[in-house]
PAGUKE-706613 format. One record per atom (N, C-alpha, C): residue in one letter; atom name; z, y, x; residue number from 1. Coordinates in steps of 0.001 Angstrom, whole numbers, plus 500000, padded with zeros to 6 digits. Example, Ala and Ser with C-alpha at 12.3 -4.5 7.8 and 13.67 -1.06 7.14 Angstrom:
REM PAGUKE-706613
<kollum r="a" a="N" w="507800" v="494310" u="513190" k="1"/>
<kollum r="a" a="CA" w="507800" v="495500" u="512300" k="1"/>
<kollum r="a" a="C" w="507800" v="496700" u="513200" k="1"/>
<kollum r="s" a="N" w="507080" v="497750" u="512850" k="2"/>
<kollum r="s" a="CA" w="507140" v="498940" u="513670" k="2"/>
<kollum r="s" a="C" w="507870" v="500030" u="512900" k="2"/>
//
This chain:
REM PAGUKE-706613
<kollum r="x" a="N" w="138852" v="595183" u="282722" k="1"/>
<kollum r="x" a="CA" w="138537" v="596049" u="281607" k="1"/>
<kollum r="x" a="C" w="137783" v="595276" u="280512" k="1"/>
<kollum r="x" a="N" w="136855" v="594392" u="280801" k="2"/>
<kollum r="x" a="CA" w="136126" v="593590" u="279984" k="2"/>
<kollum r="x" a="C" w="137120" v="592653" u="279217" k="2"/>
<kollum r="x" a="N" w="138131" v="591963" u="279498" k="3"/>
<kollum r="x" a="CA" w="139502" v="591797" u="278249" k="3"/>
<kollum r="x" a="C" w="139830" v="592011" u="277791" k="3"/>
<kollum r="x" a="N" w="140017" v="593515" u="277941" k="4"/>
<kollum r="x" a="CA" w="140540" v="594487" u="276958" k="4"/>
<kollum r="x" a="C" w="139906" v="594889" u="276317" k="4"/>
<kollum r="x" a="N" w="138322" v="594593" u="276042" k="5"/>
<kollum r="x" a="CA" w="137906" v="595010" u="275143" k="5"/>
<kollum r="x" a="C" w="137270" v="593733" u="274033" k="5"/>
<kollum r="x" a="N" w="137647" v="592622" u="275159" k="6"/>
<kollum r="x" a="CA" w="137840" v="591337" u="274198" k="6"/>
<kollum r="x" a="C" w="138525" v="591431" u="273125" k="6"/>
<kollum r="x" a="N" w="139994" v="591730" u="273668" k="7"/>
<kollum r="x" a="CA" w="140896" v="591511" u="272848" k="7"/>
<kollum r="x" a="C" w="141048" v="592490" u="271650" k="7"/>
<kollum r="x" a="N" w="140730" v="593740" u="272112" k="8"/>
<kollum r="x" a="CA" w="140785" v="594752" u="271069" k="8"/>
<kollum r="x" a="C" w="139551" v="594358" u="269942" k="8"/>
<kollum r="x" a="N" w="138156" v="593583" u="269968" k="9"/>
<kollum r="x" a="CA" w="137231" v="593231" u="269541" k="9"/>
<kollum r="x" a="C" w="138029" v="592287" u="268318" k="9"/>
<kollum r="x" a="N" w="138919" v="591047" u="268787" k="10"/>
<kollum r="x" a="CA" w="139441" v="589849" u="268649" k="10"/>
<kollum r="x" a="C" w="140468" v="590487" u="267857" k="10"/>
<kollum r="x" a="N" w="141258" v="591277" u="267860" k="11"/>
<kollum r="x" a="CA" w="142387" v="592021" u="267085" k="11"/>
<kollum r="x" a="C" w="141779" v="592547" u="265930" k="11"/>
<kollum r="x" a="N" w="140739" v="593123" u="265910" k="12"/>
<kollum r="x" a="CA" w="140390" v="593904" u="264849" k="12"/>
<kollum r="x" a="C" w="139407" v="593024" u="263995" k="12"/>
<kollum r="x" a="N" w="138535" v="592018" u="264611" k="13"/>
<kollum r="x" a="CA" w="138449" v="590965" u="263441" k="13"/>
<kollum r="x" a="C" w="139266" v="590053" u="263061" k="13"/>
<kollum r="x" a="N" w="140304" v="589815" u="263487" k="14"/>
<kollum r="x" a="CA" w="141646" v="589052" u="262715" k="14"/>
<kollum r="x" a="C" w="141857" v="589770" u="261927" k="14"/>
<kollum r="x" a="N" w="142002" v="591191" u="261949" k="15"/>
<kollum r="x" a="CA" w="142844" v="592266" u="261511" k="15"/>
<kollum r="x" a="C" w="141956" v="592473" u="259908" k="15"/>
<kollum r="x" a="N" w="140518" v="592824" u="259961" k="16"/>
<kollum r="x" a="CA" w="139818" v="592764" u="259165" k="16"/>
<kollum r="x" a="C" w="139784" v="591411" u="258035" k="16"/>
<kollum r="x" a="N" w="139721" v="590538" u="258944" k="17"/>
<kollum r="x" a="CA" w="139791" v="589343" u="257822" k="17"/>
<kollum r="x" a="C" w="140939" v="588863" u="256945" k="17"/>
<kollum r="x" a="N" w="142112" v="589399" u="257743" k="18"/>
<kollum r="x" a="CA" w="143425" v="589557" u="256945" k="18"/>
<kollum r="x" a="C" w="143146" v="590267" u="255844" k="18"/>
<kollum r="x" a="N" w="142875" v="591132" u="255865" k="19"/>
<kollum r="x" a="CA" w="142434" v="592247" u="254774" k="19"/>
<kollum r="x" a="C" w="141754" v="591533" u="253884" k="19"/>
<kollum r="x" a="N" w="140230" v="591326" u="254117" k="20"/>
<kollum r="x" a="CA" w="139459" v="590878" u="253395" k="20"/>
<kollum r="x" a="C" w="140682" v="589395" u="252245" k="20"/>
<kollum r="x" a="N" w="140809" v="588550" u="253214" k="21"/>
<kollum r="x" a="CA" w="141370" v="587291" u="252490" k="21"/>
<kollum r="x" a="C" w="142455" v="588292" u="251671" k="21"/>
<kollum r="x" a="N" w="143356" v="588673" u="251569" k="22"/>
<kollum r="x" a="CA" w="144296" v="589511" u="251088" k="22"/>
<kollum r="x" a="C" w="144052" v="590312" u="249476" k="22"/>
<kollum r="x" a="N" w="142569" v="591078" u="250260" k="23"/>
<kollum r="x" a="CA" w="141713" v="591568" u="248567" k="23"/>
<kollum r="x" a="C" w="141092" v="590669" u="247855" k="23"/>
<kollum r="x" a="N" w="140668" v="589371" u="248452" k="24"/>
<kollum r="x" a="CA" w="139947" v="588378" u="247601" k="24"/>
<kollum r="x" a="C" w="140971" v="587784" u="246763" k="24"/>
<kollum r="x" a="N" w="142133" v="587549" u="247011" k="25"/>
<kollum r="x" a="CA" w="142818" v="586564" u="246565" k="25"/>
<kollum r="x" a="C" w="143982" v="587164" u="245491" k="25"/>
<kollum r="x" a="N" w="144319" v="588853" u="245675" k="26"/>
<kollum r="x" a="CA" w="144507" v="589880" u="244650" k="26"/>
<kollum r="x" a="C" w="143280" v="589854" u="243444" k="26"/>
<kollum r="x" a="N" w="142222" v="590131" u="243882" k="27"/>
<kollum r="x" a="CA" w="140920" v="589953" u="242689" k="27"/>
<kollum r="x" a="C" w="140998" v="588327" u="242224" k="27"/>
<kollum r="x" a="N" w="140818" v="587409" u="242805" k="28"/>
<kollum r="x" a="CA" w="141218" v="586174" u="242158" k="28"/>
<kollum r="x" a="C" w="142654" v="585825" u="241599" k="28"/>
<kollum r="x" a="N" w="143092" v="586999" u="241420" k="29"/>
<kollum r="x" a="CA" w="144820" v="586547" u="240621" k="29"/>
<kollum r="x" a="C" w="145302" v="585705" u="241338" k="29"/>
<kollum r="x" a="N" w="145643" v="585531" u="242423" k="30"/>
<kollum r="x" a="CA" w="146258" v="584307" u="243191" k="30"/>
<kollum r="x" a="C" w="147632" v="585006" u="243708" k="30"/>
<kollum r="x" a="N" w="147890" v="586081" u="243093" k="31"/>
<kollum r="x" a="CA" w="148894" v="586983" u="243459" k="31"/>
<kollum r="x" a="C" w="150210" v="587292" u="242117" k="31"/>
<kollum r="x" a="N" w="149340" v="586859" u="240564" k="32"/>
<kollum r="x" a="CA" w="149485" v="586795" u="239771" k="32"/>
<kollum r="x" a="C" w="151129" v="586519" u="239383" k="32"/>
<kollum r="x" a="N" w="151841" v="585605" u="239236" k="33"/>
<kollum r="x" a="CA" w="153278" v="585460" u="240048" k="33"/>
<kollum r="x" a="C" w="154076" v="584645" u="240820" k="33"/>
<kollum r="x" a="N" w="153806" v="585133" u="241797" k="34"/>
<kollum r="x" a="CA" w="154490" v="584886" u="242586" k="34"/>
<kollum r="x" a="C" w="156651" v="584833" u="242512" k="34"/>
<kollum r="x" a="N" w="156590" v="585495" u="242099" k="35"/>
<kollum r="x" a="CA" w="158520" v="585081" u="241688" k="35"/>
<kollum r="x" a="C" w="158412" v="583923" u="241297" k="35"/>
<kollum r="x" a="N" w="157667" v="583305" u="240279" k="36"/>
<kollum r="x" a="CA" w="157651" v="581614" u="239962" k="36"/>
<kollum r="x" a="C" w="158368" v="580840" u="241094" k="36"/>
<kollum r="x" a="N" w="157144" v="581238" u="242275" k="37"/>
<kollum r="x" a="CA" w="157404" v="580207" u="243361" k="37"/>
<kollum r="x" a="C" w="158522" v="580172" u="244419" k="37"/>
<kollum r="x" a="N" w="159186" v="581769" u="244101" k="38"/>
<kollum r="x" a="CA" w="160582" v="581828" u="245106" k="38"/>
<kollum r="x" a="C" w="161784" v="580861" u="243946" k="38"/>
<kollum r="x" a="N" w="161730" v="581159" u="242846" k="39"/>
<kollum r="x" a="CA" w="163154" v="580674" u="242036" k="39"/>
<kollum r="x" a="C" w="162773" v="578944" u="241976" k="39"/>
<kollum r="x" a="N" w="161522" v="578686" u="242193" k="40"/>
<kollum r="x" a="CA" w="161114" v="577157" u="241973" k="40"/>
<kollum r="x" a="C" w="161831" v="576816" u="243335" k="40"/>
<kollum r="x" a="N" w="161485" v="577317" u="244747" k="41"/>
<kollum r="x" a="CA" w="162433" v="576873" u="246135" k="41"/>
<kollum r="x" a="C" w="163666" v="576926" u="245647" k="41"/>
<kollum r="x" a="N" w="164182" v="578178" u="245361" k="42"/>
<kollum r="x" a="CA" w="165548" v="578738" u="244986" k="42"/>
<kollum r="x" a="C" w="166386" v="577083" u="244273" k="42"/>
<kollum r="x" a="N" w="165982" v="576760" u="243335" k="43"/>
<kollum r="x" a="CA" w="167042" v="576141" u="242463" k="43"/>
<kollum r="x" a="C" w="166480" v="574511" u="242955" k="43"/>
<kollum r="x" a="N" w="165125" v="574173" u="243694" k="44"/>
<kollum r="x" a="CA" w="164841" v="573206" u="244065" k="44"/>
<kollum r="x" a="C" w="166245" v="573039" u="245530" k="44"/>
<kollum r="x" a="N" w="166677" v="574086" u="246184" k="45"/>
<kollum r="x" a="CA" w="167423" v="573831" u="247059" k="45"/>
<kollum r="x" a="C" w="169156" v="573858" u="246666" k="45"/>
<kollum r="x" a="N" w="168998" v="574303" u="245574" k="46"/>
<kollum r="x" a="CA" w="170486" v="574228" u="245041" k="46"/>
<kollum r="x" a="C" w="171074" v="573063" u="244113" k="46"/>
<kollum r="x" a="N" w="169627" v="571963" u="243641" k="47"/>
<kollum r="x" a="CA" w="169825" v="570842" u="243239" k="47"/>
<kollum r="x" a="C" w="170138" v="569910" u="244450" k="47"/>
<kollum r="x" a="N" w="169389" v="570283" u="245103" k="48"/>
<kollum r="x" a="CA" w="169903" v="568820" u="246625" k="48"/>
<kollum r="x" a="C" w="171198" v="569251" u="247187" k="48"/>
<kollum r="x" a="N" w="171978" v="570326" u="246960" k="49"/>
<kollum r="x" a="CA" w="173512" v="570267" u="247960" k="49"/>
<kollum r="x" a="C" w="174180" v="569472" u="246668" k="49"/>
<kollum r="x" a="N" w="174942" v="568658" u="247734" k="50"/>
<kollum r="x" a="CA" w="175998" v="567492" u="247101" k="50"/>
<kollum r="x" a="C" w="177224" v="568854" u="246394" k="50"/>
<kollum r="x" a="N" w="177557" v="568190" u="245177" k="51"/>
<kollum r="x" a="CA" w="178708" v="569190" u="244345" k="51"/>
<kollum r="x" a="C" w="180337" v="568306" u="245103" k="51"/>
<kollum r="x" a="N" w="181044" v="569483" u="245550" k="52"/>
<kollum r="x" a="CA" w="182206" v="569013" u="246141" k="52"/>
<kollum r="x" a="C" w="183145" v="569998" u="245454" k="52"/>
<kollum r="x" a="N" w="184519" v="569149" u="245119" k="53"/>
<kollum r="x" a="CA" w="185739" v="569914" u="244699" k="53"/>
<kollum r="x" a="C" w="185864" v="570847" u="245323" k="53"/>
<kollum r="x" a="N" w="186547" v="572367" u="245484" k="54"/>
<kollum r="x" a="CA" w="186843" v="573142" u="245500" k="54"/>
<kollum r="x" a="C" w="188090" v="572909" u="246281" k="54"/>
<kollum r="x" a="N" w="188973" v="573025" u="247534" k="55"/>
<kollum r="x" a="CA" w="189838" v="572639" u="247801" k="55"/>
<kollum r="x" a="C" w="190725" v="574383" u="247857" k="55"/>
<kollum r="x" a="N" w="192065" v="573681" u="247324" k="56"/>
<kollum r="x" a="CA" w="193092" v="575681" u="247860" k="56"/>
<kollum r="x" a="C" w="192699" v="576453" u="248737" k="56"/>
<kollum r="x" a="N" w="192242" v="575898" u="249816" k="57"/>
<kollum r="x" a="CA" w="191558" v="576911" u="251080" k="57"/>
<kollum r="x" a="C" w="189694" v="577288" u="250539" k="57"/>
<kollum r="x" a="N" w="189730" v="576458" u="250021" k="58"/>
<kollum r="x" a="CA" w="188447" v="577401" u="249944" k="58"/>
<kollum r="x" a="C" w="187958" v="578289" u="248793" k="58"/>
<kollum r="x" a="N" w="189377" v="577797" u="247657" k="59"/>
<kollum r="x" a="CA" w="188992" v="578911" u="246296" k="59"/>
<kollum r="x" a="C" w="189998" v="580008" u="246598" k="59"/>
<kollum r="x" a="N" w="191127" v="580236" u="247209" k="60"/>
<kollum r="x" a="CA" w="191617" v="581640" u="247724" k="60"/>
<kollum r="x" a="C" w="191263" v="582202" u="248812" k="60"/>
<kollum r="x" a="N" w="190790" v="581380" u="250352" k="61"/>
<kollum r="x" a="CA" w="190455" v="581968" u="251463" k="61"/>
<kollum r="x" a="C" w="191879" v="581714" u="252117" k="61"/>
<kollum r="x" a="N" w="192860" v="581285" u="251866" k="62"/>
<kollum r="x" a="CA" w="193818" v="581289" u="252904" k="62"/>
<kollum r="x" a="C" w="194424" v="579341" u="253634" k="62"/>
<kollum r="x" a="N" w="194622" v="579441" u="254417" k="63"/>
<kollum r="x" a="CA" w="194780" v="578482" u="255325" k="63"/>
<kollum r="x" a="C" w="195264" v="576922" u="255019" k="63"/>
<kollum r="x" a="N" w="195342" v="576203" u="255118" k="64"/>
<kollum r="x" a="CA" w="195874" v="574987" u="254715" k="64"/>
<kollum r="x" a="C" w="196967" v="574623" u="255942" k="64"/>
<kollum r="x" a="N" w="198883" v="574462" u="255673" k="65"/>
<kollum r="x" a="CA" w="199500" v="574621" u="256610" k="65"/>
<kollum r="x" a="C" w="199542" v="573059" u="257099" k="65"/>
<kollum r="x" a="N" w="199279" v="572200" u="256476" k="66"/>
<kollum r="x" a="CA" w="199254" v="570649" u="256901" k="66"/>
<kollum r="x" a="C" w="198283" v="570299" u="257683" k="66"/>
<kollum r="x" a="N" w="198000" v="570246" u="258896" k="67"/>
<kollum r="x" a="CA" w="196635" v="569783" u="259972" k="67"/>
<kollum r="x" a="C" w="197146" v="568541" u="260436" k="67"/>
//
């Protein structure tokens, strides 16, 4: 029984400090925008794929009969 009230102790100050860090960092504008930083990954990962021709099978979807 004394674990369980460890843990429930241990849960609810994680739980609390989530919070807390969460409202500090909303009041410090650190929340301010965020979309910046998804389209900055976004197009940072669409510059590194190598550009390859387009082959018949892959601009209609149908099969290539020569294997």
């Amino acid at each position: 029984m004394e674990l369980t009230w460890i843990s429930i102790a241990a849960s609810l100050a994680m739980g609390s400090g989530a919070a807390f860090l969460f409202i500090y960092a909303v009041k410090r504008d650190w929340m301010r925008n965020i979309e910046d930083a998804k389209y900055q990954v976004f197009w940072s990962d669409e510059q590194d794929k190598p550009r390859v021709k387009p082959t018949q099978e892959t601009a209609d979807g149908s099969q290539s009969k020569a294997k």
